[in-house]
KENU-383617 format. One record per residue (C-alpha): residue in one letter; x negated, y negated, z. Coordinates in steps of 0.1 Angstrom, whole numbers, padded with zeros to 4 digits, always signed. Layout:
KENU-383617
aXYZ
...
end
This chain:
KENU-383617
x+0085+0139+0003
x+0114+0124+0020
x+0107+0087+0037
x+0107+0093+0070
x+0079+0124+0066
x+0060+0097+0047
x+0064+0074+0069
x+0054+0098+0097
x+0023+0110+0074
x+0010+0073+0072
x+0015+0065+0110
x-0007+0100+0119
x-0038+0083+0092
x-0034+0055+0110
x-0035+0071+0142
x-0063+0093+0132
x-0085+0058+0118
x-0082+0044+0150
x-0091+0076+0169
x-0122+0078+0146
x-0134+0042+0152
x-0133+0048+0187
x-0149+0082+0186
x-0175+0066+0163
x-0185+0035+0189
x-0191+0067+0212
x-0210+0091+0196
x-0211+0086+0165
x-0198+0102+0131
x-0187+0137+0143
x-0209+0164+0118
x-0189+0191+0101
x-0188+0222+0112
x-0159+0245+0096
x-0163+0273+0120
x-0161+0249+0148
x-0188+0272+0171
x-0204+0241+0183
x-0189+0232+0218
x-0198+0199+0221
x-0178+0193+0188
x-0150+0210+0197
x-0150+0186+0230
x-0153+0161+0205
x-0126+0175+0182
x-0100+0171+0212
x-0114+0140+0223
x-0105+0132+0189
x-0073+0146+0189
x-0059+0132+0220
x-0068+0099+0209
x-0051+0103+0182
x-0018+0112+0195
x-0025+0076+0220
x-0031+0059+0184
x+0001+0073+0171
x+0022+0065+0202
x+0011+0028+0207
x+0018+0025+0170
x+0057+0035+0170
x+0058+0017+0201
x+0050-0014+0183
x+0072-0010+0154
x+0099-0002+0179
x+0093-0033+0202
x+0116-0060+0200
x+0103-0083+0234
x+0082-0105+0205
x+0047-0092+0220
x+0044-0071+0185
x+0061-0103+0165
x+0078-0086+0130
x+0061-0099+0098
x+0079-0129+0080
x+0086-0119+0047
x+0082-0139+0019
x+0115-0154+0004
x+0113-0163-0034
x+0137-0161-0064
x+0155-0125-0067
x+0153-0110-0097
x+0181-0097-0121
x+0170-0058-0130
x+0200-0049-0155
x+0195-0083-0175
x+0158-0081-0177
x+0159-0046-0189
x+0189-0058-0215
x+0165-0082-0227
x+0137-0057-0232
x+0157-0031-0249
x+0171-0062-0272
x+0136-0073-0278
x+0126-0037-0284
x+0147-0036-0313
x+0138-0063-0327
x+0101-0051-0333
x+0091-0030-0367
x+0085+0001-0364
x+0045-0006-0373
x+0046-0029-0347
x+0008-0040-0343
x-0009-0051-0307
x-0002-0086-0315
x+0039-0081-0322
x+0039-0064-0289
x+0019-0094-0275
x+0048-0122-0288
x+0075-0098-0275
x+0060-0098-0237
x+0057-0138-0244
x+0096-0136-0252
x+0105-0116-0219
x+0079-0141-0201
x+0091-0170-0211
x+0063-0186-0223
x+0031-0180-0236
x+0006-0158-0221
x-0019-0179-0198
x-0052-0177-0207
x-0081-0163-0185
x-0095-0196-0169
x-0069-0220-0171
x-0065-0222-0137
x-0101-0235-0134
x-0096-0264-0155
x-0087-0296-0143
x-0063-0321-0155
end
C-alpha cells in the first residue's frame, strides 16, 4: 500500500471512531444486521456515514491548517543515530561469535553494541 492510501485508510478509521462515539451518545451501539432490512438502521447507517465524511473533513482540515488554532506537535530532538556504522559493528561482532554460540554469547555481544552492560530489571527503583 502506497503512503498516501495509508494515510487516507487511517484518516477514514479515525473518521469513522469519531462518527461512532457520536452515534453511540445517541442511540447507542448500532446492532448488526447484514441484510440491512431494518429501516431505522439503515437511517442510522447514514447518519453514520455522513458523520463520518464531517469527521474525515475536519480532520484534513486540521493537518492542513497552518493559522496555529491546530498547533503542529513539537518533536522530540535527541542524538541522531549512525545506521551504516551500527550495522558495521553488528556484522563485526557477528563474526566474532562461534558458531555454537549459546544464549549467554549472544547476551555479551548485545552488551558490546550497547555499550555497556545490560541494566537489570529494578534498578531504576533503587536509590542511591
Amino acid at each position: 500500500m502506497d503512503p498516501t492510501s495509508l494515510a487516507k485508510a487511517l484518516l477514514i478509521h479515525a473518521a469513522y471512531e469519531g462518527a461512532a462515539a457520536v452515534c453511540a451518545g445517541i442511540g447507542g451501539e448500532l446492532p448488526l444486521d447484514p441484510t440491512v432490512q431494518d429501516a431505522g438502521l439503515q437511517k442510522k447507517g447514514v447518519l453514520l456515514y455522513e458523520l463520518a465524511k464531517i469527521q474525515y473533513h475536519a480532520i484534513l482540515r486540521a493537518f492542513h491548517d497552518k493559522s496555529g488554532i491546530w498547533p503542529d506537535p513539537k518533536l522530540p530532538t535527541g542524538p541522531t543515530v549512525d545506521l551504516p556504522a551500527l550495522l558495521a559493528k553488528g556484522v563485526g561482532l557477528l563474526g566474532q561469535l562461534p558458531k555454537d554460540a549459546s544464549v549467554g554469547g549472544i547476551i555479551d555481544l548485545v552488551s558490546k553494541l550497547a555499550g555497556g552492560s545490560p541494566a537489570q530489571p529494578g534498578q531504576e527503583l533503587k536509590s542511591t
